[in-house]
Residue, then its C-alpha position, 0 to 999 in steps of 0.5 A: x291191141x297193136x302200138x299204135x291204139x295203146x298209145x290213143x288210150x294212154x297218151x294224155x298230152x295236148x292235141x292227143x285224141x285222150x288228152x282231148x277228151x280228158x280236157x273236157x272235164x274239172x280234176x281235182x289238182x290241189x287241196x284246200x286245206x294247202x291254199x287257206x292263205x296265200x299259197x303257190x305250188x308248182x302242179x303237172x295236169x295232162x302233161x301240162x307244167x302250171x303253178x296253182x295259187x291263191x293271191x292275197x286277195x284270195x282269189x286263185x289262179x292256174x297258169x303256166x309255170x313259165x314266166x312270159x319274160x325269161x322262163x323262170x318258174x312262177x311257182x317262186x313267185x311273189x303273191x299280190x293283192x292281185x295275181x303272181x309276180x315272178x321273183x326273178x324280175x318282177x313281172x305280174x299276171x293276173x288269174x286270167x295269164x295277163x302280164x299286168x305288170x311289168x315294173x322295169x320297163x319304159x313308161x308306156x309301153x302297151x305290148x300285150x302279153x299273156x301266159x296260158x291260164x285255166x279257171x279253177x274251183x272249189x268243192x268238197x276241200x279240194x280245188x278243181x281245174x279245167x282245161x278244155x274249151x269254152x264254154x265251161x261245163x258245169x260241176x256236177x254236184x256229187x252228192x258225196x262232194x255236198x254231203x253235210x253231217x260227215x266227217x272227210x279225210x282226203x288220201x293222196x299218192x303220186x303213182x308213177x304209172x299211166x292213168x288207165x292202168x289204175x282205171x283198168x284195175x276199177x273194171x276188173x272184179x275178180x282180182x279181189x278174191x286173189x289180190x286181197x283174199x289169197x295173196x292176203x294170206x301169204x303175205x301176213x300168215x293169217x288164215x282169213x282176210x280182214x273180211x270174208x268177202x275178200x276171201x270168197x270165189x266169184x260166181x257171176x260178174x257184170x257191167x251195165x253201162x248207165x249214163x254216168x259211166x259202168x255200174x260193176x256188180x260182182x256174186x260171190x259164192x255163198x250169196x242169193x242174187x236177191x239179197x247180195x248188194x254186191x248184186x242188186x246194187x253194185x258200186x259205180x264207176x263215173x267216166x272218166x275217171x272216178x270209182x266210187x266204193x264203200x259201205x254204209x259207214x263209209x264211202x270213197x271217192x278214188x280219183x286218178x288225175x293223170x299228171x303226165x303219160x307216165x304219172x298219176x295223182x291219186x286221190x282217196x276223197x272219203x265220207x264218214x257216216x255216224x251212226x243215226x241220231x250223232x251228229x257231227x261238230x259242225x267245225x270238224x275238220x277235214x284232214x288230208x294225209x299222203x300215202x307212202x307206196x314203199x316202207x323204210x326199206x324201199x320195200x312195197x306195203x303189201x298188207x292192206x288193200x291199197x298197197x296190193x294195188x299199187x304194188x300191182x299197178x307198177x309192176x305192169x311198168x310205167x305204161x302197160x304194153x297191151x300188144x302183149x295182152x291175152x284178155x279173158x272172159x273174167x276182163x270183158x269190163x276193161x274190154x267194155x271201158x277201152x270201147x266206151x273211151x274209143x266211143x267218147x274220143x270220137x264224140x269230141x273229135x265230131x264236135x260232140x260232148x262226151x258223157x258226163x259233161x254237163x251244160x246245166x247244173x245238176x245234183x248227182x246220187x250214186x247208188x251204193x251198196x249196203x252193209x257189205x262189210x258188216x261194219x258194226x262197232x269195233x269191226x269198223x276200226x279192224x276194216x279201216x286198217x284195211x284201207x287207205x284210212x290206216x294213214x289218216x292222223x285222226x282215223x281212230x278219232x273219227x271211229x269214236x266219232x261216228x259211234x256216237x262218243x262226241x266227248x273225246x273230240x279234241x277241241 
């Protein structure tokens, strides 16, 4: 790869061919749970620096952090029945960035000023935000956003790495056996992962492109091709920037919204599935958690599956110099994802939609394999210690949850 294609696949910023084709879609940019009441946060989105908020009415608002006026932050700002006021002088703009208000000004005066603004939405507890040109497309209606009796926690971490180097990492099958199988070991001296799947070779690896994005499939030694949901079924990756893993009990969304060139938030978005015939108290809540990356001594958290990617993501640096690169046969699903970005970075630059965005409403089941981990009854809580669930405040509530014991659920 020379400088100049790893700069087109990694830069995110406005008028870039990425940044471009990544404006064409809603990212999630907050949680719901932070904007139950008036709320006004300072976010970074595409390398733009904008305030998300819900006034008093409770309506929300994204729009460029600098107030038109003086260049003072709105994230300071006042809320109203209507819009954000900057604190620093008072001037007021309404969801849509227009200056409603200006309160120390002559009587009269009908200069007409605006700042940046995007729509935002809500889906699933969490806020999504959308950049791009009209007309807007429509949300696509995962079924795991909708799903109705499950039990949600939302994971969230600021990685301070490029967004395709995370994604990257979503193409990539064979890194399981020694990240989270072999290196597993070392680390914490135990003889076996936390399930055996971790600790298997891979026989056969493959990428079918279908029309939401890459189903990855992986044949582990040991598995018959006929039997293996690993195989048959495999987990999907949605373009651009979305893997959906899990298991019957539990299901994930991970989501890497690229804040900057050299920045991503990343979200952990997680159903929970109760056993047939529990059904979830309606007025549960979904929780939200932040992932530490290092411990009390700065040191990497290395003994859990997202730690080790993290670990791994940063230690390519900030952004990843592919010049010095020497793929292998085992790396032909990142090879197979560059060339389908390269593909829908065109379709934008010819006018075109790229893939899955979408102009008519439309419902969306993902496939997703069965049983993979063997999760039943107390082998599930050893397994959620293995993930990003281990930072939930409620995960060992949520396990007696979804076997069946509703009784201890604290009111």
């Amino acid at each position: 790869m020379t400088p100049e294609q790893n700069k087109t696949l990694t830069s995110v910023g406005k008028g870039t061919p990425m940044g471009e084709l990544l404006r064409r879609y809603w990212h999630p940019v907050g949680l719901s749970s932070e904007f139950r009441n008036a709320h006004a946060k300072k976010v970074k989105l595409l390398g733009e620096e904008l305030v998300l908020y819900r006034d008093k009415s409770g309506t929300l608002g994204l729009v460029d952090k600098r107030c038109a006026h003086r260049g003072a932050s709105l994230e300071h700002g006042i809320l109203e029945h209507e819009g954000i006021r900057c604190a620093y002088h008072g001037w007021q703009y309404d969801a849509q960035g227009a200056c409603i208000d200006r309160p120390n000004e002559p009587e009269g005066s009908r200069q007409r000023i605006s700042i940046p603004s995007y729509p935002v939405l809500e889906r699933g507890e969490m806020l999504f935000a959308y950049l791009g040109p009209a007309p807007l497309p429509d949300f696509p209606a995962f079924d795991i956003f909708d799903g109705g009796n499950v039990i949600k926690t939302i994971g969230y971490a600021v990685i301070p790495v490029n967004w395709l180097q995370i994604m990257e990492n979503s193409l990539d099958p064979v890194h399981v056996e020694w990240l989270h199988g072999h290196f597993y070991r070392q680390e914490t001296g135990r003889s076996d992962p936390p399930f055996d799947t971790f600790a298997k070779h891979h026989v056969k690896i493959a990428f079918e492109e279908f029309e939401y994005g890459i189903v990855k499939k992986r044949l582990l030694e040991g598995q018959a091709e006929e039997e293996s949901t690993d195989w048959t079924t495999g987990h999907p990756f949605i373009f651009p920037n979305m893997l959906l893993v899990g298991d019957t009990r539990v299901n994930q969304f991970q989501i890497r919204v690229p804040m900057d060139d050299a920045t991503t938030m990343h979200y952990w978005y997680n159903c929970f599935h109760p056993e047939e015939g529990v059904e979830i108290p309606e007025d549960y809540p979904t929780t939200s958690y932040e992932i530490p990356i290092r411990d009390e001594r700065g040191e990497y958290i290395k003994d859990y599956v997202d730690g080790q990617d993290i670990m791994m993501w940063e230690s390519q640096g900030a952004v990843n110099d592919r010049t010095r690169e020497h793929l292998g046969a085992s790396d032909r699903g990142i090879v197979q994802f560059r060339r389908m970005l390269a593909r829908e970075m065109d379709k934008v630059s010819n006018g075109e939609d790229p893939i899955c965005v979408f102009r008519k409403p439309v419902r969306i089941e993902l496939p997703i394999e069965q049983n993979r981990h063997g999760l039943q009854a107390g082998a599930f809580l050893n397994y959620t210690k293995s993930r990003d669930y281990r930072y939930s405040p409620n995960i060992e509530e949520i396990v007696r949850i979804v076997a069946g014991d509703t009784a201890s659920v604290r009111k």
